[in-house]
Wavefront OBJ file of the C-alpha trace (Angstrom):
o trace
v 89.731 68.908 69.455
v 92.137 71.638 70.150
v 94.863 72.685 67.512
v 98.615 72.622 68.311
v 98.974 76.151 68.237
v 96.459 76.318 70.905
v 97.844 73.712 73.018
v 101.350 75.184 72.577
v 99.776 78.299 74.029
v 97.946 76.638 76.865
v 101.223 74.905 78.061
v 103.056 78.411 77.637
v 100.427 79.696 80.183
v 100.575 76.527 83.029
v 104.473 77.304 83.113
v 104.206 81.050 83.426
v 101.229 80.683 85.979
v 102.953 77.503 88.197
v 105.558 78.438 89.500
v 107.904 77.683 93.412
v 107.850 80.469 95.530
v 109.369 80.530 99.308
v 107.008 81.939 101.243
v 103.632 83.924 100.671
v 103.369 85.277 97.243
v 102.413 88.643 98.539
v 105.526 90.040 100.829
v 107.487 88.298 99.057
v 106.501 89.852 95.621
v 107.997 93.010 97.901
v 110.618 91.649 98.783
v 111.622 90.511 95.084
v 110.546 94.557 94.183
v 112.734 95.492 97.015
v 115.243 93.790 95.791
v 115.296 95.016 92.401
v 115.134 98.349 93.469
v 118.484 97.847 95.984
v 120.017 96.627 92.481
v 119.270 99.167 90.968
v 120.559 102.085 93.607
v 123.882 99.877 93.631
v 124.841 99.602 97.205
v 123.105 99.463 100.323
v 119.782 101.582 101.045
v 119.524 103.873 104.022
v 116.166 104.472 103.977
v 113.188 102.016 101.905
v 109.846 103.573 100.856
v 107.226 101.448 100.079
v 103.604 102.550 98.228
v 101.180 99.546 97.877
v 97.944 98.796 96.801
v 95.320 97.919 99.434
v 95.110 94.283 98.450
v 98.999 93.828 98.602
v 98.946 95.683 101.855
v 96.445 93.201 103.038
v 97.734 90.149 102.068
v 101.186 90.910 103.367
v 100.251 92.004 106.828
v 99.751 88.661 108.821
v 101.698 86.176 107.104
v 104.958 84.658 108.508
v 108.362 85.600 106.375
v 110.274 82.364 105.896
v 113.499 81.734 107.991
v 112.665 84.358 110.499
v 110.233 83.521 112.854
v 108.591 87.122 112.396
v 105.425 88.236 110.404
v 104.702 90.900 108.277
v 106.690 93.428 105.437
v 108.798 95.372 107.324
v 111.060 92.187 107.721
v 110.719 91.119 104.033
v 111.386 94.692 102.696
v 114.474 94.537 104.727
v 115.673 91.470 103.653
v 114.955 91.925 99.775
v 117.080 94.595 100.396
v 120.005 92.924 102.418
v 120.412 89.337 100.920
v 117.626 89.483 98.045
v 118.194 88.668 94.199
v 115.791 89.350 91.900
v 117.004 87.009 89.720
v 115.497 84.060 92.120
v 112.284 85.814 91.324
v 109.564 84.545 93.852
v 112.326 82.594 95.617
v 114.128 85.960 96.089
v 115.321 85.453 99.720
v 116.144 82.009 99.853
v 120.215 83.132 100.418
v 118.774 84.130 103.828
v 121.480 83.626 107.214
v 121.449 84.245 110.341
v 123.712 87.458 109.938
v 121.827 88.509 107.475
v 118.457 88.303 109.899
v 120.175 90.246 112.227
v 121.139 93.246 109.915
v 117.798 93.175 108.672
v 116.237 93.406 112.540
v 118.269 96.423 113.233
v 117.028 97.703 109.704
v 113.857 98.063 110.874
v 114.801 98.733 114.491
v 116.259 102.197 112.634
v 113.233 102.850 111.533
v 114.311 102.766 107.990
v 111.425 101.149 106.792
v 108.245 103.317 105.757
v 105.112 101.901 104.443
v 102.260 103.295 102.891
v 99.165 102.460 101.244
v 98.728 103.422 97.590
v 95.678 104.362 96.495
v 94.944 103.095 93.303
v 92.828 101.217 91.460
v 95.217 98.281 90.362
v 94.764 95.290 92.714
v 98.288 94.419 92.343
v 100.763 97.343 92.793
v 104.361 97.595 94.336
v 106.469 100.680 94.013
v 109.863 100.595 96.071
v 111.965 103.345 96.614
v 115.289 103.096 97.802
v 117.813 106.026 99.107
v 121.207 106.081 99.669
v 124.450 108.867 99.819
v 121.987 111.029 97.792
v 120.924 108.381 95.060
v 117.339 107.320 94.560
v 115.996 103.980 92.487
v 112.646 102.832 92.354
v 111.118 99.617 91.025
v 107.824 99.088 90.323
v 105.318 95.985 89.866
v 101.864 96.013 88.578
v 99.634 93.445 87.515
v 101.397 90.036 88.148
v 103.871 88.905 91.092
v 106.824 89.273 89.131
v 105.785 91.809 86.293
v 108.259 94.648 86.719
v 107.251 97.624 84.252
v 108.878 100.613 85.816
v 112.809 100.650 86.952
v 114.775 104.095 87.758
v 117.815 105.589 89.016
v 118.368 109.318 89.408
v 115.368 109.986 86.986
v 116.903 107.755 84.589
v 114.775 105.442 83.539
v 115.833 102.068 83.247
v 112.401 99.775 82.185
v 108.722 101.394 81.167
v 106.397 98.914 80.099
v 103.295 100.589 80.732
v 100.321 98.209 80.731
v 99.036 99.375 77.169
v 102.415 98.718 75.984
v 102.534 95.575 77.676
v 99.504 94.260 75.801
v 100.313 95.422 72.494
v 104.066 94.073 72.168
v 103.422 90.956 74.122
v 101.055 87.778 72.774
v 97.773 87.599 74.423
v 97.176 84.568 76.628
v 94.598 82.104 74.999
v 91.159 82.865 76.439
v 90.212 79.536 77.972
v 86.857 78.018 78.582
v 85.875 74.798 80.642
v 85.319 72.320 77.479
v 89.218 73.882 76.317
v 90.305 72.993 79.581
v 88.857 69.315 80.003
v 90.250 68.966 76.109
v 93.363 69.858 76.935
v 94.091 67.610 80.331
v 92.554 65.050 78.467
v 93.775 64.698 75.121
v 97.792 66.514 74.956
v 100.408 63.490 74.316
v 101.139 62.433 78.267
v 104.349 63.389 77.925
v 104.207 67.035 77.632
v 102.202 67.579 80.508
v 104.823 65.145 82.734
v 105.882 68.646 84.134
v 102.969 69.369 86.149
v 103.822 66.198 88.657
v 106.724 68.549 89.680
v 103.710 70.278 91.716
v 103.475 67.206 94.005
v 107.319 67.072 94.620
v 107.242 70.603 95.562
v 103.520 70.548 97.583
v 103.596 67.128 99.098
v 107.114 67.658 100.121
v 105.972 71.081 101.823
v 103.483 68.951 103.764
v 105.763 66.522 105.181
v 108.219 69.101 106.413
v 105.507 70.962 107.894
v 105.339 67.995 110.122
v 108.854 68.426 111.328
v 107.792 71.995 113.257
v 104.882 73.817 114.861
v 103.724 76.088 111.916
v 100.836 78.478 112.032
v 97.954 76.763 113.988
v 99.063 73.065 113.404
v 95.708 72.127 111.712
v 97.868 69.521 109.628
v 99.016 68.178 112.525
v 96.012 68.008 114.421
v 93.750 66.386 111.906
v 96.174 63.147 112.235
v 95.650 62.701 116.129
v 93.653 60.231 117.421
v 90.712 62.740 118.680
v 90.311 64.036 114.928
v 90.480 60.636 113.648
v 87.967 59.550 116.151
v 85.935 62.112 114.342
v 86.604 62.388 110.878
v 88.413 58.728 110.330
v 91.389 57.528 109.404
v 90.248 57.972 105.476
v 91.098 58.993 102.124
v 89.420 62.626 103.304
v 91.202 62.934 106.291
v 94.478 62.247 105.046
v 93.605 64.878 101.995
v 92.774 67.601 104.569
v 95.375 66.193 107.036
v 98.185 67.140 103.264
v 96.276 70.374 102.236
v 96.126 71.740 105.370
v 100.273 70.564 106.423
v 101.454 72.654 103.561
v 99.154 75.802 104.072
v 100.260 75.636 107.719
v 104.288 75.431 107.206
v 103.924 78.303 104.379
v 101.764 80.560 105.892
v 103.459 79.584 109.473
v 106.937 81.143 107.551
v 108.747 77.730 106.658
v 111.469 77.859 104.339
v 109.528 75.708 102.058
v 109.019 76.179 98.560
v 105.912 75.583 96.832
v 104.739 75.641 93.696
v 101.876 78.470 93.804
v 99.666 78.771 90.805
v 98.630 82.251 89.311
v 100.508 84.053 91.861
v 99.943 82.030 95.058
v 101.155 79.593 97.022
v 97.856 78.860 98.385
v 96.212 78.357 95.498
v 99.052 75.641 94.107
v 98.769 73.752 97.234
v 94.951 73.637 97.092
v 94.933 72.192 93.561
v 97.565 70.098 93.934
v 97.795 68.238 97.393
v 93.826 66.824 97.221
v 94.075 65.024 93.928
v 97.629 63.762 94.852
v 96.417 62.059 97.779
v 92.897 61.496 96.193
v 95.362 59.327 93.181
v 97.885 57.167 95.692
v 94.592 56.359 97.752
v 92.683 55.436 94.772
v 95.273 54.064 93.471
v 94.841 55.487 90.094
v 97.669 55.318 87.147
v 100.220 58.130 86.765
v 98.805 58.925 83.222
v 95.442 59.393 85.296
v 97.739 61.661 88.189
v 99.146 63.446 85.267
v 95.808 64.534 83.691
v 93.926 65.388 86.706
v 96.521 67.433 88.151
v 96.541 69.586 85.124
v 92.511 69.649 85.452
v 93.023 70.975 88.313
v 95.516 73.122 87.446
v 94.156 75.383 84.769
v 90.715 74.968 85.708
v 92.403 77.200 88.477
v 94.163 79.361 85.778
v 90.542 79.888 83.692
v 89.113 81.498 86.895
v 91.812 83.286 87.477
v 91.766 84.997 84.378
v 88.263 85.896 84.752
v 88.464 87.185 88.582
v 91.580 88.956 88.645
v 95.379 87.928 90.490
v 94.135 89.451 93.869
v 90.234 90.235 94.504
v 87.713 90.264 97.468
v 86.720 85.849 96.951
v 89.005 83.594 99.168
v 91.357 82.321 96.696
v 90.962 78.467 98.207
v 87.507 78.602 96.403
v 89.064 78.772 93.043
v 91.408 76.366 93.075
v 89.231 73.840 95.204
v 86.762 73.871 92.234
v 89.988 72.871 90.548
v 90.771 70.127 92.630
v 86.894 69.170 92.319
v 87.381 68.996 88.625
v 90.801 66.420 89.069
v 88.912 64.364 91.524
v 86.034 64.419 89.566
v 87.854 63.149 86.667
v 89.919 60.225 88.962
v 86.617 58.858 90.286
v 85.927 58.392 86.477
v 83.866 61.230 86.151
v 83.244 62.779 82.266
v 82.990 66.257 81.092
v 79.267 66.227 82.245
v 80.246 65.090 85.790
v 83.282 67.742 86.300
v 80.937 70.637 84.541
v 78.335 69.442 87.371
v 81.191 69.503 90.273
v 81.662 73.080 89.229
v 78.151 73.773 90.283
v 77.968 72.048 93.598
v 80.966 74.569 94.378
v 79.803 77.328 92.926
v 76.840 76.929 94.953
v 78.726 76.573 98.101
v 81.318 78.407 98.635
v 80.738 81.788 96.372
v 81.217 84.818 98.922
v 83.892 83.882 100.914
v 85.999 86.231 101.539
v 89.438 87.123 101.485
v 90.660 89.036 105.071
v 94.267 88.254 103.938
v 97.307 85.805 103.951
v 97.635 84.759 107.450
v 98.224 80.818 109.462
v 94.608 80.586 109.300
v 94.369 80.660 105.244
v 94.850 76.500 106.545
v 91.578 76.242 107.831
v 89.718 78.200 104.816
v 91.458 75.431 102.396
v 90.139 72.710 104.507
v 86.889 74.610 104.057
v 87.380 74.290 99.779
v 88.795 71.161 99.997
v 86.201 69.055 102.041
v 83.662 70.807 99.829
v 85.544 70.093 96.748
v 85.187 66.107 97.372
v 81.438 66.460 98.522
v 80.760 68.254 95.277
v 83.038 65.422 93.142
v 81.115 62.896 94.940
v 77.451 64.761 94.364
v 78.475 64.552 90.794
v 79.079 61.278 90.120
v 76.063 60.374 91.748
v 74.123 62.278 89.176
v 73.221 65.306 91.757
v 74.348 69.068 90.495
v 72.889 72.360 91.627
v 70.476 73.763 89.281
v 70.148 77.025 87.063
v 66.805 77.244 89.406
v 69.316 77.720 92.205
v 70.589 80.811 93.226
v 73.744 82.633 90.976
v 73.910 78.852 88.795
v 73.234 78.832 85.191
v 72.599 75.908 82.906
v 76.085 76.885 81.124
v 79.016 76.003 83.514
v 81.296 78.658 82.061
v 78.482 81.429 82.643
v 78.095 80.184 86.237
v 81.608 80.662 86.517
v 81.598 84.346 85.351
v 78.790 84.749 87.733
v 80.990 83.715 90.460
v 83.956 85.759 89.451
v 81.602 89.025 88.573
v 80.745 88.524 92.384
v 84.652 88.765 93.528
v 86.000 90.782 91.183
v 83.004 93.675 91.597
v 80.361 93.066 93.803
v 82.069 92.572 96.568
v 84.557 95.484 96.577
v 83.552 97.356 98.820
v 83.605 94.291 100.847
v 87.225 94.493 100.243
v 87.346 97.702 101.539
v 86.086 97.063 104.487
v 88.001 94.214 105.496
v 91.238 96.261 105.090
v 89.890 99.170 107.201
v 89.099 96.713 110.128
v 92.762 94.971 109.741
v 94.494 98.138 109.398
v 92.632 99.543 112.195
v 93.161 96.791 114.246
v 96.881 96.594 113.627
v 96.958 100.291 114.458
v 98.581 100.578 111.139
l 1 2 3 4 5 6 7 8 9 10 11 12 13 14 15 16 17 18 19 20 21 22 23 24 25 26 27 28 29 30 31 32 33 34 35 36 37 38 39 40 41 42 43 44 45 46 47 48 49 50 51 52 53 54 55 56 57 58 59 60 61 62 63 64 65 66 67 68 69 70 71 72 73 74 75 76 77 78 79 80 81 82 83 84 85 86 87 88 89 90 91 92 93 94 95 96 97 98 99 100 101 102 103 104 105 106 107 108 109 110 111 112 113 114 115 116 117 118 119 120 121 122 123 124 125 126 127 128 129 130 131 132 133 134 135 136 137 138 139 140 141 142 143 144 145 146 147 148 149 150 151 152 153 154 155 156 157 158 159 160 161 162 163 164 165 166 167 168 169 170 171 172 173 174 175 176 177 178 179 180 181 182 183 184 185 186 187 188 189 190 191 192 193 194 195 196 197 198 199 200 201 202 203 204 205 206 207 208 209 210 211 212 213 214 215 216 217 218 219 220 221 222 223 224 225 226 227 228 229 230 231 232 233 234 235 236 237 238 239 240 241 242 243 244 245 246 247 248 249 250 251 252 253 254 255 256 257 258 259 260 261 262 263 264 265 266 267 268 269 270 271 272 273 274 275 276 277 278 279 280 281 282 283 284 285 286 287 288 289 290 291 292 293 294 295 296 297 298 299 300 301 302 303 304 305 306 307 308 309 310 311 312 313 314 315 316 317 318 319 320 321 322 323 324 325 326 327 328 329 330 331 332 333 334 335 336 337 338 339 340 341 342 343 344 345 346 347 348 349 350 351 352 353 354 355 356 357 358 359 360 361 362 363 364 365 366 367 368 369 370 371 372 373 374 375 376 377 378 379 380 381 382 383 384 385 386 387 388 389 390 391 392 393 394 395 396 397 398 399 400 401 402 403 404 405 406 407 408 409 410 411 412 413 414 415 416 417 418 419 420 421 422 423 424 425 426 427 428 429
């Protein structure tokens, strides 16, 4: 049984780490540094420079930019410069107008934008400079979406929190482990984890409006026509890909949606949320039962997160499907056993896939997680797991989940580097 000081620090993480953001997580985490950085100078930049880590660069490249029917940074960068607050954090552009799109087309039109890759060992890395009339200001954020630790103007400086500094003056987050997490979901009064249902206001929502446009490739859209049902049925899975895949599309299709990401993406919150939602009304499970596996999901999520890194080489949809595993899992009436066996089957599965960016198709890659994430619940509860005989799985769950994460966060780096050398080539960036 975990103490209250432990739980108390558990919920303290699941509101840091879910959170709404309009738009990917990525560009927009420029945008917000853009933002700050505009702030900071005082009045309006003439010319925005932009040094970024290769896995920033990478995610920010192909995705659509809310409210503006265009793709990629230079448009963000504008507008967190234009109409951004960094006070609306991950939200930071939702003030956007039409005028307001226009100046920040001709921004970039003057070629005022420049972008370059940083290179530097932190996955995470934004460092905005802005000019203007002879002033400079630069913002910097490292290590999280929203963790500023360097602000300047004229030399001044305004913020240093250098990561050592960071992690000596701040409280470390509790280092979680599988059992924790089932404890947790499982046994903390109902009414302090009531917050985490604001994830399905936020996600389902996101789905529905998709519905209202043509986002991204449509895959929501598609899986509810008659051919696809013809196909895959008119079932409890379809409808969970049909809501997964709705949201993914309208976010990563640049709808001025909000969702509530978890540990820094969008993605991520949709894919652990939207599947047990739909899983729960279907099965028609309780809202204590809703409550519980939604916070499974949730920080089972968070746990692999903190082991893999914010941005790395693995798709992030296999993380946070092995999180909606475990809330399924646990609403088919599944025990610690059965969810610590779920974990396996997806382990086993999906482990190497990789990330080549935020982009429209990030919908089909969830659909990928997702559909694996009930075959795995289901495996489970029929008393079928993948072995430790069996490739990277060991008999301890939270071991086979380092040996996943050792795979993302190390082996495949160099995978990582490849994958931005063929984007950036392509792009002819």
């Amino acid at each position: 049984m975990l103490d209250n000081a432990t739980k108390t620090q558990i919920l303290r993480l699941i509101n840091r780490e879910v959170v709404p953001a309009v738009g990917c997580t990525e560009p927009m985490a420029v945008a917000l540094c853009t933002a700050k950085a505009a702030e900071t100078l005082g009045m309006r930049p003439q010319k925005i420079t932009a040094l970024l880590s290769a896995n920033i660069l990478k995610n920010a490249m192909g995705v659509g930019i809310p409210g503006t029917g265009m793709i990629g940074l230079p448009i963000a960068i504008a507008l967190g410069a234009i109409v951004g607050r960094s006070e609306y954090q991950l939200e930071v552009i939702k003030d956007l107008t039409p005028e307001a799109l226009s100046e920040g087309k001709a921004f970039i039109d003057e070629r005022r934008i420049d972008i370059r890759l940083k290179k530097i060992t932190e996955k995470l890395y934004i460092e905005i400079r802005c000019e203007a009339e002879g002033n400079t200001a630069v913002a910097v954020i490292a290590g999280g979406h929203t963790d500023f630790i360097r602000v300047e103007r004229n030399g001044d400086i305004w913020l240093d929190r250098s990561r050592q500094a960071v992690e000596t003056t701040e409280e470390k987050d509790v280092s979680l482990n599988l059992k924790m997490v089932y404890d947790f979901a499982t046994t903390t009064p109902i009414n302090d984890l009531r917050f985490i249902l604001k994830t399905k206001d936020y996600n389902l929502k996101a789905a529905e409006e998709s519905r209202k446009g043509n986002y991204g490739h449509c895959l929501g859209k598609t899986m509810d026509r008659p051919l696809s049902h013809g196909i895959f049925g008119n079932s409890i899975f379809s409808h969970i890909l049909s809501k997964t895949a709705s949201a993914c599309d309208a976010r990563m299709g640049g709808a001025m949606i909000p969702v509530m990401s978890n540990s820094g993406s969008g993605n991520q919150g949709i894919c652990a949320t939207n599947p047990v939602v739909v899983f729960a009304m279907e099965n028609e499970n309780t809202e204590e039962e809703l409550i519980r596996a939604l916070t499974l999901s949730h920080l089972t999520a968070i746990y692999i997160k903190q082991n893999l890194g914010k941005l790395s080489a693995l798709c992030g949809c296999v993380v946070a499907s092995i999180g909606s595993s475990c809330g399924i899992t646990y609403l088919m009436g599944g025990d610690y056993n059965r969810i610590c066996h779920a974990v396996k089957n997806m382990i086993a599965n999906l482990t190497g896939m990789i990330c080549d960016g935020a982009k429209p198709s990030c919908s089909l890659k969830i659909c990928s997680g997702v559909s694996t994430a009930l075959l795995s619940a289901l495996l489970s509860m029929e008393g079928k797991h993948v072995t430790a005989a069996e490739g990277i799985i060991d008999e301890d769950v939270d071991r086979s989940i380092r040996n996943l994460t050792s795979i993302g966060k190390d082996a495949m780096c160099a995978t990582d580097d490849m994958v931005l050398r063929i984007m950036t080539s392509k792009q002819n960036c």
